[in-house]
C-alpha positions in Angstrom: 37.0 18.4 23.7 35.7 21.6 22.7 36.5 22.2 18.5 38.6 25.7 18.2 37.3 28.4 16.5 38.8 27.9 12.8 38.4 24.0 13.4 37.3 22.3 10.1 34.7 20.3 10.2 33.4 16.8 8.6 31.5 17.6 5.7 27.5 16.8 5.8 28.1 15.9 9.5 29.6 12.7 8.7 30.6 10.3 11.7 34.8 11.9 12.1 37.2 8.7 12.0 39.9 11.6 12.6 40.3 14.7 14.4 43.3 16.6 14.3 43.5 19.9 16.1 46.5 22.3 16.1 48.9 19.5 15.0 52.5 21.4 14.5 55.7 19.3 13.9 59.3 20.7 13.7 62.5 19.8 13.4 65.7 20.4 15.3 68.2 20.8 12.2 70.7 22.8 14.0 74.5 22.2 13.7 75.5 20.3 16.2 75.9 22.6 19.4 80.1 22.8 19.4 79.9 24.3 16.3 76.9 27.1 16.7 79.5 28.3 19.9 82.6 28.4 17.9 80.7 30.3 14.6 77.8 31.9 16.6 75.3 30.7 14.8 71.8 30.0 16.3 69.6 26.9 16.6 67.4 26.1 13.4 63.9 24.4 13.7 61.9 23.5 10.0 58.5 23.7 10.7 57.2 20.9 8.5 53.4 21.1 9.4 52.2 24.5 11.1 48.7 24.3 13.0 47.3 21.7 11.2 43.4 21.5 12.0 41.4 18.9 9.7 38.6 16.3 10.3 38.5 12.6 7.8 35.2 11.4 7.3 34.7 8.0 8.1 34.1 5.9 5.1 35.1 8.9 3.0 38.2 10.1 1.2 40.1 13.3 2.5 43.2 14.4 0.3 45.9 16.6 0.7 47.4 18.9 -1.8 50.1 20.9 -2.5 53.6 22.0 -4.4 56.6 19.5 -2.9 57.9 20.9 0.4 54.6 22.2 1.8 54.2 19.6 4.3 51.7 16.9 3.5 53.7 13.3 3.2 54.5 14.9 7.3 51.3 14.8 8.1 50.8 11.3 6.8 53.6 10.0 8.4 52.2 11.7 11.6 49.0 10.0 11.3 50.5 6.5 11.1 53.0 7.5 14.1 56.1 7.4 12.4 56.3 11.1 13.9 55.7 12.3 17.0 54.1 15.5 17.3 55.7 18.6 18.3 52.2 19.9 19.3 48.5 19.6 19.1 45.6 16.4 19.5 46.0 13.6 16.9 42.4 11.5 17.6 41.5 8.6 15.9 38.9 6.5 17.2 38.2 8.4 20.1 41.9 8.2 21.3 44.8 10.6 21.1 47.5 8.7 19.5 50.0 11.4 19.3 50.2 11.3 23.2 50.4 7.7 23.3 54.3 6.2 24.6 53.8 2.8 25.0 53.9 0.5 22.3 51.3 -2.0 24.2 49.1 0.3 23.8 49.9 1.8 20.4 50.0 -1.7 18.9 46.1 -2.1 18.4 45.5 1.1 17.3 48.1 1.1 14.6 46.8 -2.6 13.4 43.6 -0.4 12.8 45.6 2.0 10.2 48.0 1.4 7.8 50.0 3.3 5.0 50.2 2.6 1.3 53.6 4.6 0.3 55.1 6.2 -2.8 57.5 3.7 -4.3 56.5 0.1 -4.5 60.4 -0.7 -5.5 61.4 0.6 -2.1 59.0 -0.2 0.3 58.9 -4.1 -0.4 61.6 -6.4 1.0 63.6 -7.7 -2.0 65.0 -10.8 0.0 61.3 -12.0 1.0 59.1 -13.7 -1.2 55.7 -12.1 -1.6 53.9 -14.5 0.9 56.2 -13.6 3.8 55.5 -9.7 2.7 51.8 -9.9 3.3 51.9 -12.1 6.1 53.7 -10.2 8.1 51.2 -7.9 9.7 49.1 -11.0 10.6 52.0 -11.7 12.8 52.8 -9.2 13.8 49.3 -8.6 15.3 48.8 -11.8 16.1 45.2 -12.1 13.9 46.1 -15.5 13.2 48.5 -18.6 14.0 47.9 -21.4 12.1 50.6 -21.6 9.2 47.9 -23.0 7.2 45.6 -20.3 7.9 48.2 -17.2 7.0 48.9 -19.0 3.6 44.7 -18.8 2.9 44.2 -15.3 4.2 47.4 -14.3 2.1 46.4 -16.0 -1.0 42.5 -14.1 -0.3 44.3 -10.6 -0.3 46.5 -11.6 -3.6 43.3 -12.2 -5.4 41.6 -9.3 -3.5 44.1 -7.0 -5.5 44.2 -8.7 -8.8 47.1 -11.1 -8.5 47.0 -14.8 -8.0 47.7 -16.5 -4.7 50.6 -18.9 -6.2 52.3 -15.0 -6.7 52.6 -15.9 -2.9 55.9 -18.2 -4.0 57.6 -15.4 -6.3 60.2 -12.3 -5.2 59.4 -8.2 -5.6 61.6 -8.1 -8.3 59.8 -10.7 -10.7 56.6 -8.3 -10.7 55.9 -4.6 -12.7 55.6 -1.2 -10.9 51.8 -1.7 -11.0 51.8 -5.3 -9.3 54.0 -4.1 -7.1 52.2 -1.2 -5.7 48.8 -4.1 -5.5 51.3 -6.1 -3.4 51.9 -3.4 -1.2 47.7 -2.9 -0.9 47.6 -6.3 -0.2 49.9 -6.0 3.0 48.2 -2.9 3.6 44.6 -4.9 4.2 46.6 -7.8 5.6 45.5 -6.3 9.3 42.2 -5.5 8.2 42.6 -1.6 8.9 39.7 1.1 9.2 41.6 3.9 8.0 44.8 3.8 5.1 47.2 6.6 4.2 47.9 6.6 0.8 51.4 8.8 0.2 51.4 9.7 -3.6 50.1 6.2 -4.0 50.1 6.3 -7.8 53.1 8.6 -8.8 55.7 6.7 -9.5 53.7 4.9 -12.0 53.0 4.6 -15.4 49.8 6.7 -16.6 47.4 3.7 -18.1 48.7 2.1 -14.7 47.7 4.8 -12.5 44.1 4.8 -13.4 44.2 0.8 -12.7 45.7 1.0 -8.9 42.7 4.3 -8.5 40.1 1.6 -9.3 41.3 -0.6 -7.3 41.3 1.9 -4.3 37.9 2.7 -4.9 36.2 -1.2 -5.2 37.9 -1.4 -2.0 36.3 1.0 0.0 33.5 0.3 -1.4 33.7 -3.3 -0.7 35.2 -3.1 3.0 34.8 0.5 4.5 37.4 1.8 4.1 38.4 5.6 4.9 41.6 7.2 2.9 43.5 10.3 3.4 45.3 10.8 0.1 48.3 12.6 -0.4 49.1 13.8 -3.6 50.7 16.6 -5.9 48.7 15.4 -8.8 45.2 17.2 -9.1 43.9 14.3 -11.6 44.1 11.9 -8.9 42.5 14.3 -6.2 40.0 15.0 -8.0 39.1 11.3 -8.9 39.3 9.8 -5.9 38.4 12.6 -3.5 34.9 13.9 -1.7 36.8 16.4 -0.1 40.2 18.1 -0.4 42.2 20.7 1.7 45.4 22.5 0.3 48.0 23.1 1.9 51.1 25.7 2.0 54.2 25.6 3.9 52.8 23.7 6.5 49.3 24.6 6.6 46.1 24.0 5.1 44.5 27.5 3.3 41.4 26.2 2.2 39.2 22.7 2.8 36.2 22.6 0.3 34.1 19.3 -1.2 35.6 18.3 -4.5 33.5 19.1 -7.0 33.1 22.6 -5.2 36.9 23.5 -5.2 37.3 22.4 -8.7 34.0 24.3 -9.8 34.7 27.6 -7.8 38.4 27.4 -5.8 38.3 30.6 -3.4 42.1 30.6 -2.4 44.8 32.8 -4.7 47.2 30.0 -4.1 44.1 27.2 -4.9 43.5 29.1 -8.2 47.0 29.4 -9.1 47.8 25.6 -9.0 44.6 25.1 -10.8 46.1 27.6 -14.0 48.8 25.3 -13.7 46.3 22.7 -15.4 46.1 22.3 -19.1 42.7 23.1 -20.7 42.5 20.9 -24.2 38.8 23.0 -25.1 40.6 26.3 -24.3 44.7 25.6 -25.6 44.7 29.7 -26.0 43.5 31.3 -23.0 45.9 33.6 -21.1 47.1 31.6 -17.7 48.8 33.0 -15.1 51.2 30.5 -14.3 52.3 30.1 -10.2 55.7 32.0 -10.1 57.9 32.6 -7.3 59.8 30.1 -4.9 58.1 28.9 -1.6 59.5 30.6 1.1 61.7 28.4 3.5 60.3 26.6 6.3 63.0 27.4 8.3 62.5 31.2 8.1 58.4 31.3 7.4 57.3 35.0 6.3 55.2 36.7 9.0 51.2 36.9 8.1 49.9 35.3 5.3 52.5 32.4 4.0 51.6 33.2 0.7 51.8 36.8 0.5 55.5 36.9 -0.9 53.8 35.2 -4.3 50.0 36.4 -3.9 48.8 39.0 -6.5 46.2 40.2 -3.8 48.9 40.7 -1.1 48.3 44.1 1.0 49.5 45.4 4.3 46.8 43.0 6.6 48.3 40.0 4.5 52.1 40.7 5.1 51.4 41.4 9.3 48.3 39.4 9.9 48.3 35.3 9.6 44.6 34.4 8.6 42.7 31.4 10.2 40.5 29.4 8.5 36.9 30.5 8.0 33.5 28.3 7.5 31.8 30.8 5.1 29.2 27.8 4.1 31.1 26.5 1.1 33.9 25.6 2.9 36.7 27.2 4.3 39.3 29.3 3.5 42.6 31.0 5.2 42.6 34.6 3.1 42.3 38.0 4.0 41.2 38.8 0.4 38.3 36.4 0.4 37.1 38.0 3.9 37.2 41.6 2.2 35.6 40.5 -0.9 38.4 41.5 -3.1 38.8 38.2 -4.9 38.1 38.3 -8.5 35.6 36.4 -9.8 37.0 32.5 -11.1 37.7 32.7 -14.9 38.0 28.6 -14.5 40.4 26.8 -15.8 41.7 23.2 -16.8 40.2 20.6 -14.6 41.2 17.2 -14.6 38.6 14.7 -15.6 36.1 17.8 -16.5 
């Protein structure tokens, strides 16, 4: 498959573990067709993720960032095939999963992935006790049949996480919003997966207990492989757990750069803007500009740059023209500005764990 032209690539030349190319996904949220005849109104389609190109490193952690609404927890669900794609190639593994119909044939692919999400209170059965939880992939999956077997490999993963393998016998609801969110790790690994989606894995957490549950993600891809796409709002936890981020806006990305790069020197108006939003304890005084404006609707997208209506650089090419992202050596970037060279230079800013 031939990459496109503003195709974003793995950085270093790292082995891909994901590929996706022109990935779009809308939704029909029209009134129901009776009622658009009798008031004349005309069919609405959100368009959640927009041309999504990205590659994810294998062994490495790709995040994705950006203000609520802009389409990121879409593409994770995407990845895990909870959505079907309206458009483009989702590949993982040499395979395009977003074309794929059966389940037979979906089945092995998806043991190979799995998805930490956002609430540990809601994404555990209450009425099962911890042991059924985490053996329930095995099952499903058929790794292994021995009732005997299950209860080892479950009480391996319990410890794996930090908990005890007797927690096996106890109910969601006895455990804290940390142990919780291990529980769900745990029945994450249960299939022994390649690739994990982490959805704001850590926000509905307390702080000190946020920094635990980030650990813990990192001994474990360090200890078994593993390669993360992170979705997050929180540029603390990007920052710490990612090699490289892209950030997206109304349902596309508008820049992709190595971590330490985008936090050092972000390129991007709208990069630069979330970054002002971060408090700088060795500079309490310096003038911000703080990111004003409402994002526009994704059922009604402004025409050009999606950013335009809250850019500071915004001209005539930005309000007619959409930009594609462009490789200019230090990553790449979606902005007409950046292209001309009329970016100011980076005054810097509060960064997280600097």
């Amino acid at each position: 498959m031939t990459a496109p032209r503003d195709g974003i690539g793995a950085p270093g030349g790292e082995a891909v573990l994901v590929r996706l190319r022109g990935v779009t996904k809308h939704f029909d949220v029209s009134p129901p067709l009776l009622a658009r005849l009798l008031e004349g109104r005309r069919r609405q389609v959100l368009k959640a993720v927009d041309g999504l190109d990205l590659d994810v490193a294998r062994g490495r952690t790709t995040a994705l960032v950006g203000e609520s609404g802009c389409g990121k927890s879409t593409v994770a669900r995407l990845l895990v095939t909870l959505y079907r794609p309206t458009a483009g190639d989702m590949i993982f593994e040499g395979v395009d999963i977003g074309r794929l119909r059966d389940r037979r044939a979906l089945a092995p692919l998806r043991r190979r992935m799995q998805m930490i999400f956002q609430d540990p209170f809601a994404s555990l059965n209450p009425r099962w006790r911890v042991g059924r939880i985490i053996a329930e992939p095995i099952r499903a999956h058929g790794l292994l049949d021995d009732p005997a077997a299950i209860r080892r490999r479950v009480a391996e993963l319990l410890e794996h996480v930090g908990l005890r393998a007797a927690d096996a016998e106890r109910f969601p609801h006895e455990f804290s919003g940390g142990q919780r969110q291990r529980i769900s790790i745990a029945r994450g690994l249960a299939s022994s997966p390649h690739f994990l989606v982490c959805d704001e894995p850590t926000s509905a957490l307390d702080v000190s207990v946020q920094a635990q549950i980030l650990n813990l993600l990192r001994d474990l891809q360090r200890d078994l492989g593993l390669t993360y796409l992170v979705i997050s709002h929180d540029l603390a936890v990007v920052r710490f757990m990612a090699d490289t981020i892209g950030v997206m806006y109304l349902g596309r990305l508008c820049e992709v750069a190595p971590a330490d790069l985008l936090f050092a020197r972000p390129r991007h108006p709208y990069t630069r803007l979330l970054m002002e939003t971060v408090p700088d304890l060795r500079r309490p005084d310096r003038d911000r500009q703080p990111l004003a404006g409402e994002v526009p609707s994704p059922l009604d997208p402004p025409p050009g740059c999606a950013f335009h209506t809250r850019c500071p650089l915004a001209d005539d090419r930005c309000r007619q023209e959409r930009p594609g992202l462009r490789d200019d050596g230090a990553g790449q970037v979606a902005c007409h500005a950046v292209e001309e060279g009329r970016l100011p230079a980076w005054r810097g800013a509060g960064m997280p764990g600097g």
